[in-house]
C-alpha positions as a printed Julia matrix, in Angstrom:
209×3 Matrix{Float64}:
  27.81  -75.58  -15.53
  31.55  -74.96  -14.69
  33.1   -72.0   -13.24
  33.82  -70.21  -16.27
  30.21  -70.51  -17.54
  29.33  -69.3   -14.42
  31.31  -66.2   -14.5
  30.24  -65.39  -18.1
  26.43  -65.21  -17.23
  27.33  -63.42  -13.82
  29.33  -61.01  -16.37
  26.37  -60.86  -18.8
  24.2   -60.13  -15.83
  26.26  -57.11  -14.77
  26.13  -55.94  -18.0
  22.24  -56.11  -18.85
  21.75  -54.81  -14.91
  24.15  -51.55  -15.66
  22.19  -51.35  -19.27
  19.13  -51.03  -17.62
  19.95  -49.09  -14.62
  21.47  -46.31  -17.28
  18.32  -46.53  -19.16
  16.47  -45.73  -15.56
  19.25  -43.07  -15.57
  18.19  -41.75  -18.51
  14.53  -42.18  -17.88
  14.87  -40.15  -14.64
  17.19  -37.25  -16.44
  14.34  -37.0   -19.3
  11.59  -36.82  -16.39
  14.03  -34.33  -14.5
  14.56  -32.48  -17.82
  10.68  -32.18  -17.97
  10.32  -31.21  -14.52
  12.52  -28.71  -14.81
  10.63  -27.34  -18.14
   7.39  -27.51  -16.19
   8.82  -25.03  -13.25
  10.42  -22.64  -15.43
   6.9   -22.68  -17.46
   5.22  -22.1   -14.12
   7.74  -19.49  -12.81
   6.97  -17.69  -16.48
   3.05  -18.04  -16.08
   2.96  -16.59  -12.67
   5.48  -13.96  -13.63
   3.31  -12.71  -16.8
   0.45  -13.03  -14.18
   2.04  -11.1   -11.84
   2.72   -8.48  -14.28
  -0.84   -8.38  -15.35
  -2.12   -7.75  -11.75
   0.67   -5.36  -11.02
  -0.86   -3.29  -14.14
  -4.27   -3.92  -13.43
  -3.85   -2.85   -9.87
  -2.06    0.4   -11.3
  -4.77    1.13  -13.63
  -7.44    0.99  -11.6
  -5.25    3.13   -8.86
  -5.32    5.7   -11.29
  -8.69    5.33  -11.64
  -9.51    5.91   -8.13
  -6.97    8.85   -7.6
  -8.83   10.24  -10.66
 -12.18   10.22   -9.81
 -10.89   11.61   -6.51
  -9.7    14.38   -7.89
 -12.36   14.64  -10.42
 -14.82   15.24   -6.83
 -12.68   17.33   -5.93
 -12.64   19.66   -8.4
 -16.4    19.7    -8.14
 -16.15   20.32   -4.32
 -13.31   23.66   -5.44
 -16.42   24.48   -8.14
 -19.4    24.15   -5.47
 -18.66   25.02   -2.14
 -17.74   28.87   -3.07
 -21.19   29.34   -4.44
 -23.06   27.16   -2.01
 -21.84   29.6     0.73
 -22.33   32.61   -0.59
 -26.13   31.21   -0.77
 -25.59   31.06    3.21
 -24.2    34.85    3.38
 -20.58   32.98    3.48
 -18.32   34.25    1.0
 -14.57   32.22    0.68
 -11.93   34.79   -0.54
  -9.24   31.9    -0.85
  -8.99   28.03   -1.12
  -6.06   25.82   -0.7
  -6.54   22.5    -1.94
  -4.68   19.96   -0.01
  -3.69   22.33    2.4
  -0.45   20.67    4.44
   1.59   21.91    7.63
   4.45   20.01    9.44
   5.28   20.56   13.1
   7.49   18.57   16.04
   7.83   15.71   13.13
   4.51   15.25   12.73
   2.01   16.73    9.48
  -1.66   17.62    8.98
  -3.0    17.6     5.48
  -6.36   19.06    4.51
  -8.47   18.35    1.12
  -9.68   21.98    0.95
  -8.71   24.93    3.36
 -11.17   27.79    2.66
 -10.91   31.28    4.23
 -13.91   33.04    4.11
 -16.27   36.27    5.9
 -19.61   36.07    7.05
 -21.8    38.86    5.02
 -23.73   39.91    8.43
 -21.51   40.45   11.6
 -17.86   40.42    9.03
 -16.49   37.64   10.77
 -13.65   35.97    9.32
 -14.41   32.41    9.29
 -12.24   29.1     8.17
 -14.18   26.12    6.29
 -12.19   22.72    6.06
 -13.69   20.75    4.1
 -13.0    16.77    3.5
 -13.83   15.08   -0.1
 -14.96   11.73   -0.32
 -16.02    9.49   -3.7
 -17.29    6.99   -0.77
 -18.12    8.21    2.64
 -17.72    6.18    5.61
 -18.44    6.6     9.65
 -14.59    6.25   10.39
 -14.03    9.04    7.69
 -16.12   11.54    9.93
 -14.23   10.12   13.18
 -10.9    11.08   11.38
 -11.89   14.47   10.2
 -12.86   15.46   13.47
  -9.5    14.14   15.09
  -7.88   16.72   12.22
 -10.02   19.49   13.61
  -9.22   18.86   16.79
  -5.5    19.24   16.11
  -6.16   22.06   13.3
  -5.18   25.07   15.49
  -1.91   23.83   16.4
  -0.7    23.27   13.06
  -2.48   26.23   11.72
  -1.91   29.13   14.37
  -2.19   31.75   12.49
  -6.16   31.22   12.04
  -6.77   30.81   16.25
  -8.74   34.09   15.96
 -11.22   32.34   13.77
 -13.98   30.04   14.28
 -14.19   26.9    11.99
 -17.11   25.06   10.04
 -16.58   21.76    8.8
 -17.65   20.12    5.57
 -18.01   16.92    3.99
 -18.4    16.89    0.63
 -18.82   13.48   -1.26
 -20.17   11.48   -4.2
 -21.67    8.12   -2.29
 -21.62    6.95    1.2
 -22.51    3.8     3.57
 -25.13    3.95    5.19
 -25.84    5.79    8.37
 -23.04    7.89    7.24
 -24.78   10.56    6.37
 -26.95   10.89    9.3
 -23.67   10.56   11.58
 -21.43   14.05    9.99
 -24.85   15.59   10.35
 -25.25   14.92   13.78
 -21.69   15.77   14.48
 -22.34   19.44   13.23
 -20.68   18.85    9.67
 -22.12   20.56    6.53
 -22.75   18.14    3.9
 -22.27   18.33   -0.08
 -23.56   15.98   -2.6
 -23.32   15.13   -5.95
 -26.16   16.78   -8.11
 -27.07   17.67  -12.12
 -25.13   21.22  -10.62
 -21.69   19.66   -9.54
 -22.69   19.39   -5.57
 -25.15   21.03   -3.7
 -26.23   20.85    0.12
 -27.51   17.86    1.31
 -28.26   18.67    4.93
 -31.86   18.72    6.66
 -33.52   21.75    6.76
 -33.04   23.45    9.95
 -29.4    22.27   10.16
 -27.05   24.28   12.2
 -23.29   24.07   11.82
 -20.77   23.11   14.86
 -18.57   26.23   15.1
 -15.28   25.11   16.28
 -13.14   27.14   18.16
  -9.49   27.5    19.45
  -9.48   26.72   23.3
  -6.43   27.33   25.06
């Protein structure tokens, strides 16, 4: 083979290797093109997905804030006539009762002022409402007690009963806002009615300076 033969086929050579090193090229841009189909396919699944949960998580938000409310509204109903039972009558209530002081805020479920039918004394019931009751619940409405008469000065001259009212609860729940003096309101085929032991006596809580 002479030296111009030789140069043809190296020629030839070049061009089959650049003919198949653009069809790689083009095999690799298809699979890119693909690639890139599959992400943005991906990106739109999770998106859509994302949306769904987003709405899903809204809906069943609204749910719960309902149904809180909803017990609420039976605890406003209840607790006026399951007091007056006791010889406690409530002349006001102020759902989520709220009061801001030195940058930092107390907010209460229900605020109820109310007189005792026997010795006249004014009395205030606070009263936390729960769809699910739980031990650390009780542990936080005491620490709100505790700070009550700061935020709420005007009622220092009066001594305070606490109440739980709720529609479920974990267990030993119960048994725990009992033993830490709270009255306790359930769910019955009459909105809520007490739920306490018989015998039960309130903790009266009072300013101390």
């Amino acid at each position: 083979m002479d030296r111009l033969d030789r140069m043809e086929k190296m020629i030839e050579e070049n061009i089959k290797g650049m003919r198949e090193l653009q069809e790689a090229q083009k095999r690799t841009d298809e699979q890119l093109r693909k690639t890139d189909e599959e992400i943005r396919k991906t990106d739109e699944e999770i998106r859509k997905t994302s949306e769904e949960i987003r709405k899903v998580n809204k809906s069943v938000a609204g749910i719960s804030d309902g149904f809180g409310r909803m017990t609420e509204g039976f605890a406003i109903v209840s607790i006026e006539e399951v007091f007056k039972n006791l010889g406690i009558y409530i002349n006001t209530t102020l759902p989520r009762a709220k009061r801001r002081k030195n940058g930092e805020s107390l907010e209460l479920d229900l605020l109820n002022l109310a007189k005792s039918e026997g010795d006249k004394k004014e009395l205030v019931i606070v009263a936390e409402v729960k769809t699910y009751l739980r031990t650390e619940d009780i542990d936080n409405l005491i620490q709100d007690i505790l700070k009550f008469y700061e935020f709420f000065e005007e009622y220092r001259a009066r001594e305070l009963i606490g109440v739980i009212a709720f529609m479920n609860y974990a267990k030993g729940a119960k048994e725990y806002a009992e033993k830490n003096g709270f009255y306790l309101l359930s769910c019955s085929e009459d909105l809520m009615k007490l739920a306490n032991k018989e015998g039960f006596k309130p903790k009266l809580w009072r300013y101390n300076q």
